[in-house]
LOPA-973146 format. One record per residue (C-alpha): x, y, z. Coordinates in steps of 0.02 Angstrom, whole numbers, plus 50000, padded with zeros to 5 digits. Layout:
X/Y/Z
X/Y/Z
...
This chain:
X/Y/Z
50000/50000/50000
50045/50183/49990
50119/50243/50119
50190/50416/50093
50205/50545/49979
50335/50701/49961
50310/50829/49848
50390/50985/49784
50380/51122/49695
50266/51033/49581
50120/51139/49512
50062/51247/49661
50138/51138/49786
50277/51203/49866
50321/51063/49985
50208/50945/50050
50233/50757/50129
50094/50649/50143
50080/50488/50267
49929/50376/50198
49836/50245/50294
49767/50085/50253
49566/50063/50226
49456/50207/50139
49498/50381/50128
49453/50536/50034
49520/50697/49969
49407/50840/49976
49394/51046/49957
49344/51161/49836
49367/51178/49659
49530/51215/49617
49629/51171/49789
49723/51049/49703
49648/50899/49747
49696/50821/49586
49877/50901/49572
49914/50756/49723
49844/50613/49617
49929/50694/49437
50122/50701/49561
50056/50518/49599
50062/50491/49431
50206/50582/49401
50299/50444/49505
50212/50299/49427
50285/50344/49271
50188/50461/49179
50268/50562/49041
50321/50757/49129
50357/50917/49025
50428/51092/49117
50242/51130/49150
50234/51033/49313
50380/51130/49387
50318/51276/49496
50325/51438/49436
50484/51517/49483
50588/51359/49516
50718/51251/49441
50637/51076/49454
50487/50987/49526
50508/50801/49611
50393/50699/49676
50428/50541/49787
50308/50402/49832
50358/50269/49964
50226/50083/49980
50230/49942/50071
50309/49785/49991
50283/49620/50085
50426/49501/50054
50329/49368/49998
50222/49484/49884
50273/49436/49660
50332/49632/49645
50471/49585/49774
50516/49453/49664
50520/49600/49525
50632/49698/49607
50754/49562/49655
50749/49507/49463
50772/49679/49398
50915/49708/49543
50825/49833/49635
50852/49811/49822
50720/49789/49929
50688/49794/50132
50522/49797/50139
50463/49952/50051
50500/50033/49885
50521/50209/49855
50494/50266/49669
50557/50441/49626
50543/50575/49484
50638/50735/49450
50583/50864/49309
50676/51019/49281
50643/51186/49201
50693/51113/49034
50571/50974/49035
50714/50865/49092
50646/50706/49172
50758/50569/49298
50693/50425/49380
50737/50322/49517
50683/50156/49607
50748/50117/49785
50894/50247/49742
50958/50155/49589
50919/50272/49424
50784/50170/49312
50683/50187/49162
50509/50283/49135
50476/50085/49087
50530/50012/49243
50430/50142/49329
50273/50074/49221
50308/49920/49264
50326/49944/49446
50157/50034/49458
50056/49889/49371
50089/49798/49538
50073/49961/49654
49916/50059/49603
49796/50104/49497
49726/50263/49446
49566/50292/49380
49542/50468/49299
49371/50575/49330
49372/50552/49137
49402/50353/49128
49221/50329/49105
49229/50397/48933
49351/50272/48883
49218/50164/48896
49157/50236/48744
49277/50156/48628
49274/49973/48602
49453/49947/48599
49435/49992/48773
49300/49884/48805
49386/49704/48726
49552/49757/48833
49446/49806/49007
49360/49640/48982
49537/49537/48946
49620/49605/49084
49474/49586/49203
49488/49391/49141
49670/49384/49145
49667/49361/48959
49793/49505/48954
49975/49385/48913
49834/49268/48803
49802/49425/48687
49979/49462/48653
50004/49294/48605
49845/49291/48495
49902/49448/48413
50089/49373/48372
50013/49219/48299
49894/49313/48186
50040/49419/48131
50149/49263/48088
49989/49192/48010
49952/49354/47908
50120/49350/47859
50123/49167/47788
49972/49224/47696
50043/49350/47605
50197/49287/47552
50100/49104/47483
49989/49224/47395
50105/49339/47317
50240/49182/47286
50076/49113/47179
50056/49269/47083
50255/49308/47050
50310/49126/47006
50388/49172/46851
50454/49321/46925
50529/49209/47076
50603/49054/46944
50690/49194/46864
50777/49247/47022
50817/49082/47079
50886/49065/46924
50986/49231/46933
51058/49172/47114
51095/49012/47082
51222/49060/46948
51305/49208/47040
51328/49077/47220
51394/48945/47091
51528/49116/47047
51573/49171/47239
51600/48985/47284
51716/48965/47147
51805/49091/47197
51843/49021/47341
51904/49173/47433
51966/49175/47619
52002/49321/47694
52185/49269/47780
52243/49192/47608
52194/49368/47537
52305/49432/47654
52419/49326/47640
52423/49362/47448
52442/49542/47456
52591/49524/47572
52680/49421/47452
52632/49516/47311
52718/49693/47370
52853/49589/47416
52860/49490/47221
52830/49658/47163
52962/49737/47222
53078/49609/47233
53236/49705/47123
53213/49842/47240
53237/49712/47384
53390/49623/47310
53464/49800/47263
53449/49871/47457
53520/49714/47537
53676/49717/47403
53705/49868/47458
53683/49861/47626
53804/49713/47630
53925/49819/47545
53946/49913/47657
53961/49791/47815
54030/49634/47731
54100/49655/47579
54192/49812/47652
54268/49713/47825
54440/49757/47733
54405/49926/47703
54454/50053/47841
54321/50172/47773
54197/50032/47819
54071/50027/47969
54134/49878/48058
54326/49941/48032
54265/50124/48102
54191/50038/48251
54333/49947/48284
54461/50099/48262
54352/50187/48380
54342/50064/48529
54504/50024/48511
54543/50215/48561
54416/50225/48677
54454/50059/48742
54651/50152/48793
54564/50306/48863
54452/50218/48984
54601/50172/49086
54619/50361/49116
54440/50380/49141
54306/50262/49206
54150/50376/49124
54183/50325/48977
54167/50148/49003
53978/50163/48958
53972/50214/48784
54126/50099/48759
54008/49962/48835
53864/50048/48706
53987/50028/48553
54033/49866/48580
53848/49806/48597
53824/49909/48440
53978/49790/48345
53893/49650/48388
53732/49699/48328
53816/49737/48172
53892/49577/48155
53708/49502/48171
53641/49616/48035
53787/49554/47939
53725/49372/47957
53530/49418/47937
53543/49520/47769
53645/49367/47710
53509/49232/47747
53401/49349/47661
53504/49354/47480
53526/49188/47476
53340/49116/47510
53279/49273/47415
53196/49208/47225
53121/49322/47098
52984/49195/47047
52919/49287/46921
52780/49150/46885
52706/49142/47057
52709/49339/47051
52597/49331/46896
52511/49193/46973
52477/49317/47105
52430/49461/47005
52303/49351/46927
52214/49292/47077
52221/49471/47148
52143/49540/47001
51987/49394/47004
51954/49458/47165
51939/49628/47122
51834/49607/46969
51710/49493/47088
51710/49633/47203
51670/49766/47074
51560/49677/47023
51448/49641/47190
51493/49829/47212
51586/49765/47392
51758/49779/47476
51831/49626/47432
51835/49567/47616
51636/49566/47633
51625/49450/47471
51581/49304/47595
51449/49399/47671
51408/49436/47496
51404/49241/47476
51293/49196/47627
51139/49330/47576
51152/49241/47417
51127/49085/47494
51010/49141/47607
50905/49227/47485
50901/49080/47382
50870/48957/47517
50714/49082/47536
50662/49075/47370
50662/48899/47361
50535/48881/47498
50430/49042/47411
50431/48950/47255
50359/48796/47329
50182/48859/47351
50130/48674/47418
50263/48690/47546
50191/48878/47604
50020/48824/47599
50069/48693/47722
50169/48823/47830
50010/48924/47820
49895/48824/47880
50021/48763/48011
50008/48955/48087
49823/48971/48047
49781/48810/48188
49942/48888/48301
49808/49055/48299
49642/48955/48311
49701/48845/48475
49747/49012/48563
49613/49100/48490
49484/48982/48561
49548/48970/48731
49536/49177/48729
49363/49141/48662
49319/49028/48804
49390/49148/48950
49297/49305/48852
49134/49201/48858
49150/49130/49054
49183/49330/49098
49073/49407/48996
48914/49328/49073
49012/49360/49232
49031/49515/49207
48842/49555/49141
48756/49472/49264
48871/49602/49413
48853/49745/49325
48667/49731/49302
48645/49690/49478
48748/49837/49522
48645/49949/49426
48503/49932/49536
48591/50014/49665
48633/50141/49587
48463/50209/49535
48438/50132/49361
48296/49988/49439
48273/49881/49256
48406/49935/49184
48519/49772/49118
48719/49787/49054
48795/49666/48935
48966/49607/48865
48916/49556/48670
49032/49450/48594
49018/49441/48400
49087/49306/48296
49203/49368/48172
49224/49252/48011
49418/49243/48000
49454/49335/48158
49580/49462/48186
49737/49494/48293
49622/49539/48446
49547/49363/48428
49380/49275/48351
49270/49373/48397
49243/49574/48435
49172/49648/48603
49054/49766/48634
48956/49852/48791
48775/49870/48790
48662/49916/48897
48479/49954/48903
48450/50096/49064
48285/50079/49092
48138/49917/49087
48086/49871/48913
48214/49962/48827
48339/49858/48684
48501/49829/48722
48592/49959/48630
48795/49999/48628
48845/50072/48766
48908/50230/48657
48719/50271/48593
48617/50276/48749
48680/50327/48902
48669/50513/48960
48798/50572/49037
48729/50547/49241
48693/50367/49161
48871/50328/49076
48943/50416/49254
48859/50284/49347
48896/50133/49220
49067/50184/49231
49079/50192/49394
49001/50011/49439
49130/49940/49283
49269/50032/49379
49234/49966/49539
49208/49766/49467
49360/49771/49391
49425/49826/49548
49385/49713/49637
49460/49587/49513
49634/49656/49530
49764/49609/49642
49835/49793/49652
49847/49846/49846
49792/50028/49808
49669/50093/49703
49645/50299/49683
49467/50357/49591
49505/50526/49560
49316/50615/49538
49248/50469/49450
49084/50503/49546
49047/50655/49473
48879/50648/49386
48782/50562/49526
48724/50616/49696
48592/50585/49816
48530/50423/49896
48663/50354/49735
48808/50422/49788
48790/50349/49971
48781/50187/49886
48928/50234/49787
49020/50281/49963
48963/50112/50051
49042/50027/49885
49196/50094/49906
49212/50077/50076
49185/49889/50053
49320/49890/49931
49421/49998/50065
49405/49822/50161
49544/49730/50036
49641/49854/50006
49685/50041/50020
49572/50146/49909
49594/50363/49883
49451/50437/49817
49442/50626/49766
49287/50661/49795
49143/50846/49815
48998/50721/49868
48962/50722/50041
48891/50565/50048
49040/50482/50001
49163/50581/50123
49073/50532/50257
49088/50335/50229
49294/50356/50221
49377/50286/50350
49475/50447/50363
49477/50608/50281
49619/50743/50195
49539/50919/50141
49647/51037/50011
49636/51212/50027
49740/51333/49930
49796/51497/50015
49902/51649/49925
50045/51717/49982
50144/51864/49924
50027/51834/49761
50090/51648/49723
49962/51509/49759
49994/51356/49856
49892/51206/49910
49900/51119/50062
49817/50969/50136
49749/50962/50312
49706/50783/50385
49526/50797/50482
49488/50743/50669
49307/50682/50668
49251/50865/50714
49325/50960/50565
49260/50818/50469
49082/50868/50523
49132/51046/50466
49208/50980/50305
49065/50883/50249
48934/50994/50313
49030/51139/50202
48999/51002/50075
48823/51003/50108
48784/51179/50116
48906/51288/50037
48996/51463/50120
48878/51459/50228
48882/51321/50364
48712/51322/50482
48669/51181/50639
48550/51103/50532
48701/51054/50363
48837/51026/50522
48687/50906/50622
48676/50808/50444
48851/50786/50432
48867/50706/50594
48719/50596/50519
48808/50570/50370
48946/50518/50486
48850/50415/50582
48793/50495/50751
């Protein structure tokens, strides 16, 4: 359950913190307070989508905090521990907008995703708008209140995926039926040019390989020519004093005499003597090197050859030559595809395979919409006598559709006749507005009571009704306050006074900014509250002697 709720400089709330309890409880006050700024920063923290129009006039950001209850045993403890959010107990979801529209979110301290936050709140609360009712109007709205209400909600995603893969099946046996020719040719076409790449054989380390040795082939006089000389200088040359390895030795046999004078010089005479050695080695190396060396001047064409192949094959693919195997394999692929497209006995058969995959899941989402439906009529009507529509009658129509669709077999639609002897007629085309505000109201409260969601906030979703109705409507709630922790923002007195406790929200002004703030009620300035409810400005004995009624005693 909720359990608090911080708020700041969001809207015309500078700072406020809330501590909720559990059972029934309303927010009232007057137009305008702010009553349902609280439930929109609620939202806010559940993951709705923020601009720079929630951050209070004047300030640099808004954020909104929202701490419930989270028994260990409970599956969204299980969430958090999968999605390696830690948990003791509680979880604390958080939301930060700034001036620029900015938005960061946090779970349990950890930064997370508007998704995760989403995903969170399906197990935390739900919200139902003062304008949810006219949702109800749609009949998209309808078939999905009626799935989830029948935990049909997983079943319809995988209906919709099968008729997809179906659909798509479908399409490509029909097209493949009309485009044969069109399909042989490219087979055709492909066939030839992966018979090409795979006689070409080419592997990217031999073409490496290749190019190496061709630079080297290539160049080969160049190579000889350098090493000659090179060798000229330090073998051929030993018996020349003007060569490098008689220089060196001149010079350390000087500085070899000297060091006796002077130790410092031992180190470059220990540098020079490394460097004859290393000399001596090059000697050895550059002479390996002439005498292994070959022109070949066939395996250098051989080379060329083979180098150009490659390049044509890649001009012609329009590739580098290193992605001609890639090249090869969406060849292969494309053909292995065609092969199957241009067997329209084998797509058929694919087909109809994904047409029964859709029809068994179909069915069973067919079976659970049927069980719920009548379910769900036969509550609804009976709830509808309460609520001051005596022979009226609600139903959940389920029509057969021929080939169904991705939302199933059949489509769903309210109807609902408000008063005795009238048709059933869609929902859409017959209720007035005090009439749709009521039928909304008992659909909202069923599939309430379905859910396993510990809180549930109606945020003026009794508007529209009043009297002897909306004391019914109180009592309802108030049973569903039983379960679970309900929030209602309410301006009916009737309903007020069945909460098990009671917040009012007042705005005040100072130095001409607005602000709201909330005020929890003792049982006294509930009689006030409620009898201000009743009566308006003015609040007489007689509206603060029916609150206490209203209260009971």
């Amino acid at each position: 359950m909720l359990r608090r709720l911080y708020i700041r400089d969001f809207v015309i709330v500078d700072q406020l913190e809330l501590d909720f309890e559990a059972g029934f409880g309303t927010l009232t006050g007057e137009t305008g307070a702010g009553k349902s700024i609280l439930i929109d920063a609620l939202s806010l923290a559940l993951g709705e989508r923020a601009d720079n129009g929630v951050v209070r006039n004047g300030c640099e950001r808004a954020e909104v905090s929202a701490e419930f209850d989270v028994p260990a045993a409970a599956p969204f403890a299980a969430w958090l521990r999968a999605n390696d959010f830690e948990t003791e107990g509680c979880c604390l979801l958080r939301r930060v907008v700034d001036r620029a529209g900015r938005s960061r979110a946090y779970l349990n301290g950890a930064p997370a995703t508007l998704g995760q936050l989403r995903e969170a709140a399906d197990f935390l609360a739900d919200i139902h708008g003062q304008h949810a009712h006219h949702s109800l109007l749609r009949t998209d709205s309808q078939r999905a209140l009626l799935d989830d209400h029948a935990g049909l909600t997983l079943l319809a995603r995988d209906v919709a995926e099968k008729f997809r893969v179906w659909q798509k099946l479908f399409q490509a046996r029909t097209q493949a039926a009309s485009n044969a020719e069109a399909t042989v040719r490219e087979r055709e076409m492909l066939e030839w040019q992966v018979k090409e790449l795979q006689a070409l054989a080419f592997d990217q380390v031999q073409w490496h390989e290749d190019n190496q040795e061709q630079r080297r082939l290539a160049h080969a006089a160049s190579l000889i020519e350098g090493v000659a000389a090179a060798l000229a200088l330090l073998d051929d040359g030993m018996n020349d004093s003007a060569s490098l390895p008689m220089q060196l030795e001149q010079i350390l046999s000087r500085l070899g005499k000297l060091a006796d004078y002077d130790a410092e010089l031992k180190v470059p005479l220990d540098l020079l003597a490394n460097a004859q050695i290393q000399l001596r080695e090059a000697d050895h190396a550059l002479r390996r090197y002439r005498d292994k060396f070959d022109l070949e001047p066939q395996r250098l064409a051989d080379l060329e050859q083979r180098l150009a192949e490659v390049m044509t094959m890649a001009r012609k693919y329009h590739v580098a030559p290193e992605a001609l195997p890639q090249q090869l394999a969406q060849q292969v692929a494309r053909l292995d595809e065609l092969c199957v497209l241009s067997d329209t006995s084998v797509l058929a058969e694919h087909e109809a395979k994904a047409r029964q995959d859709y029809a068994s899941v179909a069915a069973q989402m067919s079976h659970g919409r049927s069980k719920t439906a009548a379910e769900l009529s036969k509550t609804i009507s009976e709830l509808m006598q309460q609520l001051a529509m005596a022979g009226g009658h609600f139903a959940v129509a389920l029509e057969k559709l021929e080939e169904g669709d991705a939302h199933g077999l059949e489509s769903v639609e309210f109807l609902v006749s408000a008063n005795p002897g009238q048709p059933l007629r869609p929902l859409a085309k017959v209720a007035s507005g005090g009439e749709l505000s009521r039928i909304g109201l008992a659909i909202q409260v069923i599939a309430s009571q379905a859910t396993q969601v510990p809180t549930l906030i109606f945020d003026e979703v009794d508007a529209g009704i009043g009297g002897r109705v909306a004391e019914i409507v109180g009592r309802m709630l108030h049973r569903l306050g039983q379960s679970r922790q309900v929030l209602c923002v309410t301006h009916l007195p009737q309903v007020a006074a069945c909460a098990d406790w009671q917040w009012t929200v007042t705005k005040e002004e100072h130095a001409g900014a607005a602000f709201s703030r909330v005020t929890p009620l003792s049982r006294a300035a509930r009689i006030d509250e409620i009898a201000r409810m009743l009566g308006g400005v003015k609040i007489t004995d007689t509206t603060r002697k029916h609150a206490a009624e209203l209260l009971g005693g």
